[in-house]
Backbone as CSV, one residue per row, in Angstrom:
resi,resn,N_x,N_y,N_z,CA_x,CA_y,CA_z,C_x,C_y,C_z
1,UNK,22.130,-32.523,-30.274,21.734,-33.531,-31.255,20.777,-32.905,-32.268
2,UNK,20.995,-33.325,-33.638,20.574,-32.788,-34.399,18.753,-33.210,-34.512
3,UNK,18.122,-32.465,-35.052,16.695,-33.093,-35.189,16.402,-34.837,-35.822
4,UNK,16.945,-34.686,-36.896,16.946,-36.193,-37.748,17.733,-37.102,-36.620
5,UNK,18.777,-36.889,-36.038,19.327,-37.877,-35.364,18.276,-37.723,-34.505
6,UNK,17.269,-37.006,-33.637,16.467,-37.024,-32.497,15.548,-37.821,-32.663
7,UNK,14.998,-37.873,-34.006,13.501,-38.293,-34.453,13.923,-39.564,-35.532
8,UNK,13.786,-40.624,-35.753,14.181,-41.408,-36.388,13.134,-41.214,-37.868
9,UNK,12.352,-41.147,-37.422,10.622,-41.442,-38.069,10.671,-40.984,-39.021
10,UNK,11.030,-39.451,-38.424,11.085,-37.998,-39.594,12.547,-37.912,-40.360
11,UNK,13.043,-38.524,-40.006,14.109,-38.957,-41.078,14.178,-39.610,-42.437
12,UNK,13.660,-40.953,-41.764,12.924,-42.296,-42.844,12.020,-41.794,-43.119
13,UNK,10.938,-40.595,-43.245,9.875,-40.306,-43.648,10.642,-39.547,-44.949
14,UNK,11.555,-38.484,-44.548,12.090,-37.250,-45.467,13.258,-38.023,-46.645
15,UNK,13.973,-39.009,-45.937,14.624,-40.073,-46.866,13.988,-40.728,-47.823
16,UNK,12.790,-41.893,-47.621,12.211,-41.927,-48.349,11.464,-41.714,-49.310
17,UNK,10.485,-40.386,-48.777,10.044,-40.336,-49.798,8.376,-40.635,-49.052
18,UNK,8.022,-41.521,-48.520,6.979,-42.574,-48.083,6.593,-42.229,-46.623
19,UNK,5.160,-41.949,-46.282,4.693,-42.305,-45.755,3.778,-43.675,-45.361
20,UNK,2.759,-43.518,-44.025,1.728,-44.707,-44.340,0.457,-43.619,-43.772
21,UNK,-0.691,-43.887,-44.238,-1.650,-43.329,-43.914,-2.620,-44.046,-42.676
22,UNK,-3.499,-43.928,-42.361,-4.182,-44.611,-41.027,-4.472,-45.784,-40.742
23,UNK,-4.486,-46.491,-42.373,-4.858,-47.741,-42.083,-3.759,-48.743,-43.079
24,UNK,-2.360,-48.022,-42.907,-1.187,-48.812,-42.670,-0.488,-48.908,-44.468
25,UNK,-1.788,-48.316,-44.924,-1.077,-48.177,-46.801,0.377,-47.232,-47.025
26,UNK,1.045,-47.348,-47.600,1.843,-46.254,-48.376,1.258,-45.406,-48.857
27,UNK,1.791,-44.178,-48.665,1.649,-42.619,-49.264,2.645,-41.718,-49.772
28,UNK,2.887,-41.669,-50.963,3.997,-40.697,-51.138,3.500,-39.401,-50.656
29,UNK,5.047,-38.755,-50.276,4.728,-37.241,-49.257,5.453,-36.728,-50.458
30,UNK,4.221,-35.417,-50.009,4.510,-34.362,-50.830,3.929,-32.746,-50.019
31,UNK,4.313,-32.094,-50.511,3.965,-30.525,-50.369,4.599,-30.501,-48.330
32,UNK,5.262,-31.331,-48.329,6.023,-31.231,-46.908,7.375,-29.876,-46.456
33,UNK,7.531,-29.329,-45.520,8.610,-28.385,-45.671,10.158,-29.289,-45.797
34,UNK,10.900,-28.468,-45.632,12.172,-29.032,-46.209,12.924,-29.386,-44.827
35,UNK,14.303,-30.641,-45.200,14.487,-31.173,-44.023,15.290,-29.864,-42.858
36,UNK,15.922,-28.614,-43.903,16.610,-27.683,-43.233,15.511,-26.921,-42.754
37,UNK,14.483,-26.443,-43.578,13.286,-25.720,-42.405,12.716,-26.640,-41.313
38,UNK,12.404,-27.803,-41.832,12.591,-28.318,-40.114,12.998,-28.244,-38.770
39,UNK,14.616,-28.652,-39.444,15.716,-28.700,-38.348,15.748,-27.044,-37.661
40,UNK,15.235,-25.594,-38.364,15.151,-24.515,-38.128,14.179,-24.412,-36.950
41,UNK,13.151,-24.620,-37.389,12.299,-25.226,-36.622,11.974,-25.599,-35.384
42,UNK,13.086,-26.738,-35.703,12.956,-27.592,-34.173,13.729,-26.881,-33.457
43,UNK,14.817,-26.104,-34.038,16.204,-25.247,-32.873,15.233,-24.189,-32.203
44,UNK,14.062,-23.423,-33.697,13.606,-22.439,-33.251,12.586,-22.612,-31.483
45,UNK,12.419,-23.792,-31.487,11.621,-24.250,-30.414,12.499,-24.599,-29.323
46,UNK,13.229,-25.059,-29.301,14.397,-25.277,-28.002,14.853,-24.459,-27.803
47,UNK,15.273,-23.073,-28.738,15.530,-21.958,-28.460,14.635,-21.310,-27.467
48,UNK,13.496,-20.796,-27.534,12.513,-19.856,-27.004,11.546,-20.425,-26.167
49,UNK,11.975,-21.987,-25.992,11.191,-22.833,-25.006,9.692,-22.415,-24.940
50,UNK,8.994,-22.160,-25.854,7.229,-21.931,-25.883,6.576,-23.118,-24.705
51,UNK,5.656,-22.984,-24.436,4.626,-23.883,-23.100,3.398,-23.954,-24.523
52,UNK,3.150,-23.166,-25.387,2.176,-23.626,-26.073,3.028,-23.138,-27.523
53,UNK,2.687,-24.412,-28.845,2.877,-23.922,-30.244,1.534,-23.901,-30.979
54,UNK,1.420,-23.268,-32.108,0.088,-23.167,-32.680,1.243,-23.296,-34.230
55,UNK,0.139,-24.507,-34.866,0.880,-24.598,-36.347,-0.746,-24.950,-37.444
56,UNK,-0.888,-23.945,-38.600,-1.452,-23.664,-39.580,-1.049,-24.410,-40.841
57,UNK,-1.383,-25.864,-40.763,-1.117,-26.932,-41.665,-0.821,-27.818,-41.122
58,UNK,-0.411,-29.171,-41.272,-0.160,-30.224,-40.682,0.296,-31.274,-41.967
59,UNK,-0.478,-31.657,-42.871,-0.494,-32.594,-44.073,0.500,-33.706,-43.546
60,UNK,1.629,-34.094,-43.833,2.092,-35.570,-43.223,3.004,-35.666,-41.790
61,UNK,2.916,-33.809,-41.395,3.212,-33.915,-40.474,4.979,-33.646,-39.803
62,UNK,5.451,-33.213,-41.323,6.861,-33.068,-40.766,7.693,-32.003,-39.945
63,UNK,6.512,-30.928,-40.177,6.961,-29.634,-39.406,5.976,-30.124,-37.920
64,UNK,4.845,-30.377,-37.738,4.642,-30.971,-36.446,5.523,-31.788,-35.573
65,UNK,6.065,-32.708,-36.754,7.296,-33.789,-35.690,8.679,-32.989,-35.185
66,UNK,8.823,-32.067,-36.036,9.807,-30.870,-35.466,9.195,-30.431,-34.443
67,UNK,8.442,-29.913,-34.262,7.764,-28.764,-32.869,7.811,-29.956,-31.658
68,UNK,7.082,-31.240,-32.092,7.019,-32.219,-31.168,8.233,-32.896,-30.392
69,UNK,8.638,-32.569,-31.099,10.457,-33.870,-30.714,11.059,-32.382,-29.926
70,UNK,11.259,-31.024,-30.138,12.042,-30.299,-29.703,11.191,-30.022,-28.095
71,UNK,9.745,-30.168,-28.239,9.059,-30.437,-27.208,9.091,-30.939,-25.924
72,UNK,9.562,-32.367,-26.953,9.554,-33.459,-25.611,10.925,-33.096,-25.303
73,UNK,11.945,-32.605,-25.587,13.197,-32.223,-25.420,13.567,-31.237,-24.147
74,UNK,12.501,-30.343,-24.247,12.165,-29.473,-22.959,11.838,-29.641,-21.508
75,UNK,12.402,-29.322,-20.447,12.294,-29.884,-19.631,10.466,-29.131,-19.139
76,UNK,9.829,-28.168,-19.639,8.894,-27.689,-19.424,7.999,-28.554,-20.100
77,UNK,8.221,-29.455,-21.125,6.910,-29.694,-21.526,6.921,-29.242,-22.918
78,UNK,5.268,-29.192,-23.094,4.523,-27.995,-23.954,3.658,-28.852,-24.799
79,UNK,2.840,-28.099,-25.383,1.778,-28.560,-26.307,1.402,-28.302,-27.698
80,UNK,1.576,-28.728,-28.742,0.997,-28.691,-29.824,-0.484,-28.502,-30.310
81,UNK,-0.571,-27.143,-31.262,-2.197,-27.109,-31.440,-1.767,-27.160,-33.146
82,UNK,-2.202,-28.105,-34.122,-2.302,-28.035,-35.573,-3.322,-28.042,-35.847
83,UNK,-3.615,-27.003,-36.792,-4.825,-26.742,-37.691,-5.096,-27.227,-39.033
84,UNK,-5.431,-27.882,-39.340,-5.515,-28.581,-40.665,-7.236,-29.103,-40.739
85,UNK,-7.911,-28.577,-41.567,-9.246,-29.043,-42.330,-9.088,-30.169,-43.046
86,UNK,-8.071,-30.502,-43.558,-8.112,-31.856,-44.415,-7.153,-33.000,-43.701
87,UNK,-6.889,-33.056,-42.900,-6.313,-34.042,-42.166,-6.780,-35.593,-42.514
88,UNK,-7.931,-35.659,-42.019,-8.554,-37.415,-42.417,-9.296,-37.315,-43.714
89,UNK,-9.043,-36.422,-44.472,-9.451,-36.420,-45.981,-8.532,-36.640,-47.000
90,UNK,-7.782,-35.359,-47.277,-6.832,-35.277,-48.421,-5.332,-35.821,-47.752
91,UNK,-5.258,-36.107,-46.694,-3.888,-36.365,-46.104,-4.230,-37.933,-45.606
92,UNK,-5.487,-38.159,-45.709,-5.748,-39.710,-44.923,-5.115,-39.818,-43.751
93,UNK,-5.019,-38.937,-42.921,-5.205,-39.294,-41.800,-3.326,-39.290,-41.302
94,UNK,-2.189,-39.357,-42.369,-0.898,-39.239,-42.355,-0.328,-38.748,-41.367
95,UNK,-0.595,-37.198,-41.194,0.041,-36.390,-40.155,-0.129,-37.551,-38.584
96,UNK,-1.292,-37.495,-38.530,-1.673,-37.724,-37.238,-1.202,-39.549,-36.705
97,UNK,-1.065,-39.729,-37.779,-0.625,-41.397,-37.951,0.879,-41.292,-37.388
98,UNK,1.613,-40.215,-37.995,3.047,-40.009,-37.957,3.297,-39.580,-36.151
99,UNK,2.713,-38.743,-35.719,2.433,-38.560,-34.533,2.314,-39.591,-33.399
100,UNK,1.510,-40.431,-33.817,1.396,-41.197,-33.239,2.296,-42.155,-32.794
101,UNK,3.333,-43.104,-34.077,4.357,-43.505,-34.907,5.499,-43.050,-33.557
102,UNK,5.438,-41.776,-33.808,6.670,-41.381,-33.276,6.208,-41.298,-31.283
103,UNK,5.259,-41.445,-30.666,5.175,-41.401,-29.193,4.402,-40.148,-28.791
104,UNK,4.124,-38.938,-29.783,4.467,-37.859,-29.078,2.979,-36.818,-29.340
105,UNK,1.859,-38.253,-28.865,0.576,-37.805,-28.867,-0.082,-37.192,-28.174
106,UNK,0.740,-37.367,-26.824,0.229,-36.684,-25.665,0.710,-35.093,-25.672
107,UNK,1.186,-34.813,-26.433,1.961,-33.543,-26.747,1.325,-32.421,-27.655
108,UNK,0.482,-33.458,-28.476,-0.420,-32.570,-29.751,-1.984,-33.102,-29.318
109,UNK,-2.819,-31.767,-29.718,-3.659,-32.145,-30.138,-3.937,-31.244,-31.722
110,UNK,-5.117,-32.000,-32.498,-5.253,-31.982,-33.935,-6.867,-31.298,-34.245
111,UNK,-6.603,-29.813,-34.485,-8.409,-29.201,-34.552,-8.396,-29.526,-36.127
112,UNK,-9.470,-30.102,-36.737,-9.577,-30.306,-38.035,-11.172,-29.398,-38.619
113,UNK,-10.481,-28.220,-38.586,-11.657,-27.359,-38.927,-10.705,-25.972,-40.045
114,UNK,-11.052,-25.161,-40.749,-10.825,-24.358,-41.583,-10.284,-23.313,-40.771
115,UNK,-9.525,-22.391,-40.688,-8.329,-21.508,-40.364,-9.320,-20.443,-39.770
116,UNK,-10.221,-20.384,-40.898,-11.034,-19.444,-40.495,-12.362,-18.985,-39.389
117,UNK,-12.061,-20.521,-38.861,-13.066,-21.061,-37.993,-12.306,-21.493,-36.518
118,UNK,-11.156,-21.905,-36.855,-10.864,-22.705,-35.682,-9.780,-21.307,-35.040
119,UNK,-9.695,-20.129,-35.544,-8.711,-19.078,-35.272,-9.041,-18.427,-34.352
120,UNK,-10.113,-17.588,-35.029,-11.021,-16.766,-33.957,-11.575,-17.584,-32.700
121,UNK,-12.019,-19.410,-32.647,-12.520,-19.981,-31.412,-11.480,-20.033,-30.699
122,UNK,-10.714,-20.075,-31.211,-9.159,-20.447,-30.274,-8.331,-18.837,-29.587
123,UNK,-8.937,-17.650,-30.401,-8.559,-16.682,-29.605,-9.589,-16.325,-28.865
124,UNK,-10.800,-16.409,-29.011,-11.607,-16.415,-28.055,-11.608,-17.420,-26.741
125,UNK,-11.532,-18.378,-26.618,-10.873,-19.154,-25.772,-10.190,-19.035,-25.089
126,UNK,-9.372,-17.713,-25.112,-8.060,-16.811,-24.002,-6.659,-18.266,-25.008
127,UNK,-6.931,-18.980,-25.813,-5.306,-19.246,-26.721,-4.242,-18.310,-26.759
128,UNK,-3.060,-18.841,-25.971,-2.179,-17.646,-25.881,-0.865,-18.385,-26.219
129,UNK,-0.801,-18.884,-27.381,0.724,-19.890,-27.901,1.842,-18.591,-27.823
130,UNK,3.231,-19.464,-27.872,4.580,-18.276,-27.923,5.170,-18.255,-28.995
131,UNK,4.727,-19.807,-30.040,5.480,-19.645,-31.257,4.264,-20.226,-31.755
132,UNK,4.305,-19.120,-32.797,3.350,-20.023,-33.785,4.154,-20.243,-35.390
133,UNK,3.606,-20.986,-36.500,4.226,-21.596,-37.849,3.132,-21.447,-38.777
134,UNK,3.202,-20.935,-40.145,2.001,-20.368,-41.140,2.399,-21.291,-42.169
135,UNK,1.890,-22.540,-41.886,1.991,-23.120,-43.446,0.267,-23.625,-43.836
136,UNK,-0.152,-22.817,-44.486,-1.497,-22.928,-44.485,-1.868,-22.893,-46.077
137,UNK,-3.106,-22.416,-46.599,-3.535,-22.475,-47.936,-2.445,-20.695,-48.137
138,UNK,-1.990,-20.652,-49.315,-1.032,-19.751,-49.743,-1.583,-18.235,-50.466
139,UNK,-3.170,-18.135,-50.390,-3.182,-16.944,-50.821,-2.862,-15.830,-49.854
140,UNK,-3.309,-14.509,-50.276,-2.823,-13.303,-49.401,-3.305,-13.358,-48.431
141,UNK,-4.960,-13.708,-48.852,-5.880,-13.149,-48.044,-6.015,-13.885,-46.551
142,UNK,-5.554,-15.858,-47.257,-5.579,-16.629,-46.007,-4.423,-16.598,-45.115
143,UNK,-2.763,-16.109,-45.627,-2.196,-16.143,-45.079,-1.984,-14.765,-43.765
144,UNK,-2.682,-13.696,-44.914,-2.723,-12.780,-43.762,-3.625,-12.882,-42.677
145,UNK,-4.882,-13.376,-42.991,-5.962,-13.997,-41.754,-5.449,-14.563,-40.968
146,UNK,-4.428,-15.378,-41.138,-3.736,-16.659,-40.155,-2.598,-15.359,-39.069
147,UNK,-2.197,-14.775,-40.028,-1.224,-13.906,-39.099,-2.059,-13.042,-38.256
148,UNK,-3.014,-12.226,-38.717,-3.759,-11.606,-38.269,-4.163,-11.888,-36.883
149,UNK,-4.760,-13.272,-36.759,-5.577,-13.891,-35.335,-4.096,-14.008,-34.410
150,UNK,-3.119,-15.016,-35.171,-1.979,-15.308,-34.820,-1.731,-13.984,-33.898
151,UNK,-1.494,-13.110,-34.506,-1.263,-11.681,-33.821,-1.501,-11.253,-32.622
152,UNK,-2.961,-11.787,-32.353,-4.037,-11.177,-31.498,-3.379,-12.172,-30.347
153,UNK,-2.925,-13.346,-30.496,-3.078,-14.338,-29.688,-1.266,-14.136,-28.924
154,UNK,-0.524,-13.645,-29.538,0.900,-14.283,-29.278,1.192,-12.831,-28.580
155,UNK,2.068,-13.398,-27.384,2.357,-12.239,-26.623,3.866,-11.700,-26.986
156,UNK,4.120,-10.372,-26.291,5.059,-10.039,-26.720,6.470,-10.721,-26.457
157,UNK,7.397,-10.586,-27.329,8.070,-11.358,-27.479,8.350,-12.750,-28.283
158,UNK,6.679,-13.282,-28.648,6.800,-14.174,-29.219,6.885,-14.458,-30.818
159,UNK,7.052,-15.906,-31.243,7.841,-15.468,-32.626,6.856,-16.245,-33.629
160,UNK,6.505,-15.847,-34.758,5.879,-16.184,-35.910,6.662,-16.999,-36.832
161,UNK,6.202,-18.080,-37.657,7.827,-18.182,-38.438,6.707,-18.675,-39.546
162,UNK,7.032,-18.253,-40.835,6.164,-18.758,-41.744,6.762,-19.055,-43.334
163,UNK,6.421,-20.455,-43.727,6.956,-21.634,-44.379,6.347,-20.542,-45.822
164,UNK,7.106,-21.310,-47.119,6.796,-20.836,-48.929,7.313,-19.565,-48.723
165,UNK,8.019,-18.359,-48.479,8.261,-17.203,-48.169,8.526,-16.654,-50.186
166,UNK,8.499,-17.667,-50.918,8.648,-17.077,-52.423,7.483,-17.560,-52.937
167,UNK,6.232,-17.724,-52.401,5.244,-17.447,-52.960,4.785,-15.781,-52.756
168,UNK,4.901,-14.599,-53.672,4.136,-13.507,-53.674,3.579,-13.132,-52.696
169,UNK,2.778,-13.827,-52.450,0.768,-13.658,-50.965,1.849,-13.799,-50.276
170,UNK,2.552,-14.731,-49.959,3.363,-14.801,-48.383,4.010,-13.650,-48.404
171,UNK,5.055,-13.061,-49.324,6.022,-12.188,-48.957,5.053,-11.127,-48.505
172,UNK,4.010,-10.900,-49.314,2.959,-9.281,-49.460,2.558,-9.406,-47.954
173,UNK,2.316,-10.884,-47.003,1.701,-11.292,-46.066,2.749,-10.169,-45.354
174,UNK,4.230,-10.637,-45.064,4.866,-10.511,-44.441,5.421,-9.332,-44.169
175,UNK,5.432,-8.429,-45.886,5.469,-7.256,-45.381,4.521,-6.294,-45.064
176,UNK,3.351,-6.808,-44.438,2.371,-6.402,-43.920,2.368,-6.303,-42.439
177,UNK,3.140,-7.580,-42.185,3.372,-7.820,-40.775,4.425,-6.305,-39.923
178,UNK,5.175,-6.410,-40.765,6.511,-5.501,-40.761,6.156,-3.976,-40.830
179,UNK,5.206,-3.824,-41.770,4.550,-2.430,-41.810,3.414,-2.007,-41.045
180,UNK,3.103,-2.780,-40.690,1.727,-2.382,-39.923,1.480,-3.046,-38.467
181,UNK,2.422,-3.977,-37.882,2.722,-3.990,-36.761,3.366,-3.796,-36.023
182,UNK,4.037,-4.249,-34.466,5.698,-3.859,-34.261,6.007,-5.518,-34.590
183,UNK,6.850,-5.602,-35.625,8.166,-7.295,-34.944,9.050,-6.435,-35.953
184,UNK,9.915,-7.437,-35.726,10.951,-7.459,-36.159,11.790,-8.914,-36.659
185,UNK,12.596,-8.740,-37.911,13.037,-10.254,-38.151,13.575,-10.986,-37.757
186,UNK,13.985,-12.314,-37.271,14.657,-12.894,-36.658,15.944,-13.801,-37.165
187,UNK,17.163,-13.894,-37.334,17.515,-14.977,-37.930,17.916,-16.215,-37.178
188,UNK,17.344,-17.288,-37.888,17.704,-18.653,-37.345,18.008,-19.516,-37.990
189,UNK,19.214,-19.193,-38.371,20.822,-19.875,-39.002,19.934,-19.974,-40.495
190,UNK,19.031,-20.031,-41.062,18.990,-20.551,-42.528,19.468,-19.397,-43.913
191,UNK,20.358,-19.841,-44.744,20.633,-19.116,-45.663,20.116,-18.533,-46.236
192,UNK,20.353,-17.143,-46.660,19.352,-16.485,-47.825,19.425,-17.197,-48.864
193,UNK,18.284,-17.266,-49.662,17.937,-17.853,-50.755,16.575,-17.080,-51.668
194,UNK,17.071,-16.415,-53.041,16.238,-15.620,-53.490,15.631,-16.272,-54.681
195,UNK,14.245,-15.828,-55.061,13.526,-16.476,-56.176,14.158,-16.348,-57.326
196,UNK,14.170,-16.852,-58.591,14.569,-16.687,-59.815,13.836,-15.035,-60.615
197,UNK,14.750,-14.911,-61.001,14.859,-13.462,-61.602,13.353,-13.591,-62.146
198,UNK,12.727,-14.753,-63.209,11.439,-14.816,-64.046,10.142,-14.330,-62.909
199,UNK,10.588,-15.389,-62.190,9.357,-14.860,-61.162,9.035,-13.857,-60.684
200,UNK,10.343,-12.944,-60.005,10.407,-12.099,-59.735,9.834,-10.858,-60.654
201,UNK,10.003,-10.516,-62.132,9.739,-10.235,-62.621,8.054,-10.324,-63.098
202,UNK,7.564,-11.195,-62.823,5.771,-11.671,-62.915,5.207,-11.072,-62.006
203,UNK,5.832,-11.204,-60.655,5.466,-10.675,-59.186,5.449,-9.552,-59.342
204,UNK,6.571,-8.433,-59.919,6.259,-7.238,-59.861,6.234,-6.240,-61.222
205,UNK,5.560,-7.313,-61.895,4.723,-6.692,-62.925,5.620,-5.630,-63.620
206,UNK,6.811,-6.445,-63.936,7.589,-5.565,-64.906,8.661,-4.768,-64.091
207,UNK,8.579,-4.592,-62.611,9.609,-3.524,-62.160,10.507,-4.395,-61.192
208,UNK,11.218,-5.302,-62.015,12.210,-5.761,-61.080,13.132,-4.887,-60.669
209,UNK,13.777,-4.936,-59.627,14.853,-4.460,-58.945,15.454,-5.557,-57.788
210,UNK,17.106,-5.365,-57.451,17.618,-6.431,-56.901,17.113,-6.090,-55.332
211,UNK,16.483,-5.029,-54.872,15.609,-4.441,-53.776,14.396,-5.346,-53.259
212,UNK,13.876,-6.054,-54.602,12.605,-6.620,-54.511,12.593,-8.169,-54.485
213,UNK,13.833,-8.230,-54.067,14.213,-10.218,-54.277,13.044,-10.526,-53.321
214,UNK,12.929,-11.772,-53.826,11.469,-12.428,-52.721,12.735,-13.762,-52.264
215,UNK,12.881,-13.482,-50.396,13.250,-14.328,-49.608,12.709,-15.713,-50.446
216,UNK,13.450,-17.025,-50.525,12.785,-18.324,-50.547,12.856,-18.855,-49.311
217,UNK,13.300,-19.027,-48.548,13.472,-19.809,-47.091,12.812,-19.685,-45.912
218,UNK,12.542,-20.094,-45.188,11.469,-19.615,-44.119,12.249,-18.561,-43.281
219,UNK,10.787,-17.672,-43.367,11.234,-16.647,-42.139,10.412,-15.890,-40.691
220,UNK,11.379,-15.759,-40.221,10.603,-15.843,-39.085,10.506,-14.255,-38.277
221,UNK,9.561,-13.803,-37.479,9.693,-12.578,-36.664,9.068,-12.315,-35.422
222,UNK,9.726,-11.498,-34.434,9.798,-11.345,-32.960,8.444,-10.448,-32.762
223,UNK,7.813,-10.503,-32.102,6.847,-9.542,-31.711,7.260,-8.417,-30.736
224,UNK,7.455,-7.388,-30.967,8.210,-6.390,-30.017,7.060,-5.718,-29.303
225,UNK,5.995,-5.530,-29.553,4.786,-5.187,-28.507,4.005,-4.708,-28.858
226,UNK,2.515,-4.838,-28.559,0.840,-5.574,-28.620,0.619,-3.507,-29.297
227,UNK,0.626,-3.278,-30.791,0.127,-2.204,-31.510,-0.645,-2.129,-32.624
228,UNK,-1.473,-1.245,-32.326,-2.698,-1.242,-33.918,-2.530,0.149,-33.886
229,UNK,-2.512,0.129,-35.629,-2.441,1.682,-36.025,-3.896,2.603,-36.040
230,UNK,-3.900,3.332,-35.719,-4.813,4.798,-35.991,-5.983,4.070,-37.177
231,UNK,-6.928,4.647,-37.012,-8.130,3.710,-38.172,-7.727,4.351,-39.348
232,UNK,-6.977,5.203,-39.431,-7.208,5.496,-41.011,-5.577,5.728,-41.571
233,UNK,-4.349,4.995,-40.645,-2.933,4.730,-41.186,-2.884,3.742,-42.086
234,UNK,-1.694,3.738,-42.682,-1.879,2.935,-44.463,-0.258,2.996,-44.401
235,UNK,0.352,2.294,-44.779,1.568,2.285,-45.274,2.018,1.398,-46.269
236,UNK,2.382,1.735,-47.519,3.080,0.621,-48.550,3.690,-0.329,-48.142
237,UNK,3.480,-1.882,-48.457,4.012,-2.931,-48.365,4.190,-3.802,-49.548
């Protein structure tokens, strides 16, 4: 069964258009992932059966109701950790409303603290998720921080998958990941889809080549085993 047929909520949420926020108003949704990275998503989780997910954004909650629904789907269980600083601020409270909405509270819990704060407590903590999801604030610096801890925390084998892949910072994120750690890419069924030639061209500052397409679709990668390079290795990314 497909995700949308699984989850009613997140259907009528992605159909519409509309959320409700905590205290029962309408909210138009926005900056949400797409209903096919979802459904990626949710397979990617029934696939690799994780006991713990760790997700870097939350906002109304539609990539959470994916992790959650493929969750409760499992005969193991498992638990949701979302990171989101603006949850009962700029989102009013949406994500967690939607969560609720849908049954599958006992499944998540919601740290509402900054990436940069709640990362490191949570790997200090012995946090040891199997899949984690990077939809977080989009510069280089935060997305690579998020992978970075992410890193420290996810054991081998486990899989990263991270949302905007044609924003610049993400791709630079990613081939950082690729160059300077061990994974490797994974595919899970979603089509290639490449940025528009203009952009492409802004991004690399005049030297396009069809070499340098920036992925649009989410992508995801395997951790092949726990390596840090030499203090003074460097490799182009």
């Amino acid at each position: 069964m497909s995700l949308l047929a699984e989850n009613t909520l997140l259907r009528e949420l992605l159909d519409t258009g509309q959320s409700r926020d905590a205290a029962g108003k309408p909210i138009k949704v926005h900056s949400q992932i797409s209903a096919s990275f979802a459904e990626a998503l949710y397979q990617a989780v029934l696939d690799n059966q994780p006991s713990l997910v760790l997700e870097v954004g939350m906002a109304f909650g539609v990539s959470t109701l994916a992790i959650l629904t493929a969750l409760r789907k499992l005969a193991r269980g498992g638990r949701l950790i979302s990171i989101d600083p603006n949850q009962s601020t700029h989102w009013k409270n949406a994500g967690i409303t939607n969560v609720a909405l849908a049954g599958l509270q006992s499944h998540h819990q919601l740290v509402e603290e900054p990436d940069f704060m709640a990362l490191p407590r949570l790997l200090g903590s012995g946090c040891k998720p199997d899949l984690a999801y990077i939809d977080g604030w989009h510069t280089f610096d935060y997305t690579l921080l998020d992978f970075y801890y992410i890193d420290r925390m996810l054991p081998v084998n486990g899989l990263v998958g991270f949302n905007d892949c044609d924003y610049p910072a993400v791709h630079k994120a990613i081939n950082f990941a690729l160059s300077h750690r061990r994974y490797t890419e994974v595919d899970v069924g979603l089509q290639p889809v490449y940025g528009r030639k203009k952009e492409l061209i802004r991004f690399l500052r005049g030297r396009w080549s069809k070499r340098h397409r920036v992925l649009c679709q989410d992508r995801y990668l395997r951790k092949l085993e726990v390596w840090e390079p030499n203090f003074d290795f460097y490799s182009e990314f």
